[in-house]
C-alpha positions as CSV (number, residue, x, y, z in Angstrom):
1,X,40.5,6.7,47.7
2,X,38.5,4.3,49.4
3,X,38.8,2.7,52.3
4,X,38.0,-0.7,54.2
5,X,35.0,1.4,55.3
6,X,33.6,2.5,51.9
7,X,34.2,-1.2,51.2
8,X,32.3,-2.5,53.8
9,X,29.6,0.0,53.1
10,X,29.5,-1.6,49.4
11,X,29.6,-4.7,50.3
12,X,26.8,-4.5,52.9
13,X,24.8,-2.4,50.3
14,X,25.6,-5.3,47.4
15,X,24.5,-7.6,50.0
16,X,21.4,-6.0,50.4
17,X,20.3,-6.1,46.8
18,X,20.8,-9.7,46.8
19,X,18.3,-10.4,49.1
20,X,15.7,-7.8,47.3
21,X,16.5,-10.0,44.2
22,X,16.1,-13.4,46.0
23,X,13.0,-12.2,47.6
24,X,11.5,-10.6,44.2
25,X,12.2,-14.5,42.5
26,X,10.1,-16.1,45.5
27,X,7.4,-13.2,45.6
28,X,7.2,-14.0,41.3
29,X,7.2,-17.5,42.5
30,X,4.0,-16.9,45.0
31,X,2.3,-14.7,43.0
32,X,1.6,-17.1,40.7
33,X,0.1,-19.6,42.9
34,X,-2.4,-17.4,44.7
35,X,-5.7,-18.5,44.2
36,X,-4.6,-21.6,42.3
37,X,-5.8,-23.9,44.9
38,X,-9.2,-25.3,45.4
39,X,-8.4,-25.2,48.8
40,X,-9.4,-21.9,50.9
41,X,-7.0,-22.3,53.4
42,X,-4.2,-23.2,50.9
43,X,-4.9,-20.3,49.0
44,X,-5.2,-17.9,52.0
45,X,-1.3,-19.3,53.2
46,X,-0.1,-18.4,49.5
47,X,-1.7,-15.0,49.9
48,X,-0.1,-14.4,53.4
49,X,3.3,-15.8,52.3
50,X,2.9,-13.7,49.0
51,X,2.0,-10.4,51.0
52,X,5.2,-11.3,53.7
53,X,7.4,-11.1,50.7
54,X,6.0,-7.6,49.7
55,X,6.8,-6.0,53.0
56,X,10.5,-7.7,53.7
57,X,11.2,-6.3,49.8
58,X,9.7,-3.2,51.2
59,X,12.1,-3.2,54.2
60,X,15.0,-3.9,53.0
61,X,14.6,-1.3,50.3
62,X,14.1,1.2,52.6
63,X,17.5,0.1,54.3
64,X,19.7,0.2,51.3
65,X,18.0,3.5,50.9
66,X,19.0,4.6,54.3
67,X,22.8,3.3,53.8
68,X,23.1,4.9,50.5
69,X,24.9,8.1,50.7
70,X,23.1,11.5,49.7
71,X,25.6,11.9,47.5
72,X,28.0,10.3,44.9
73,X,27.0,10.1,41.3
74,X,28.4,6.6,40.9
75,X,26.3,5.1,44.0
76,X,23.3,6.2,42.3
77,X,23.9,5.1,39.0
78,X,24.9,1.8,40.6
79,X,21.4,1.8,43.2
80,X,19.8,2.3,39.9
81,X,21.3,-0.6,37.7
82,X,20.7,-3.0,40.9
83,X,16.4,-1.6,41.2
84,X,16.3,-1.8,36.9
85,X,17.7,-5.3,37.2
86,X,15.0,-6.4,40.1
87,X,12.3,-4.6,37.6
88,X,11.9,-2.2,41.0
């Protein structure tokens, strides 16, 4: 049985991997650019927006972590499908 809280949980958790995937399209997205520039000081923003990215995908990975319950066989195989389909 599951309640409005175990939806709320899901959706909070689905709403989570949204943002890792929106934020692994725009670090993709920098990642090519870095050190495309002939400017330095272009090149050193791309790298600072680049390495930005990496931390709030690092972050917010560690808080669907943290809301993912320690147990529950189909959580996991859902977490995993969601960090397969980021390529995490």
């Amino acid at each position: 049985m599951s309640g409005p809280s175990d939806e709320y949980a899901h959706g909070r958790r689905d709403g989570l991997r949204l943002a890792l995937a929106i934020l692994a399209a725009e670090e993709a997205k920098w990642a090519a650019l870095l050190g495309e520039s002939r400017s330095w000081r272009t090149n050193q923003t791309r790298e600072i927006r680049h390495k930005t990215l990496q931390v709030a995908q690092g972050r917010l990975q560690t808080a669907l972590k943290r809301m993912t319950p320690k147990t529950g066989d189909t959580v996991s195989r859902e977490l995993g499908a969601a960090l397969d389909k980021l390529g995490l």
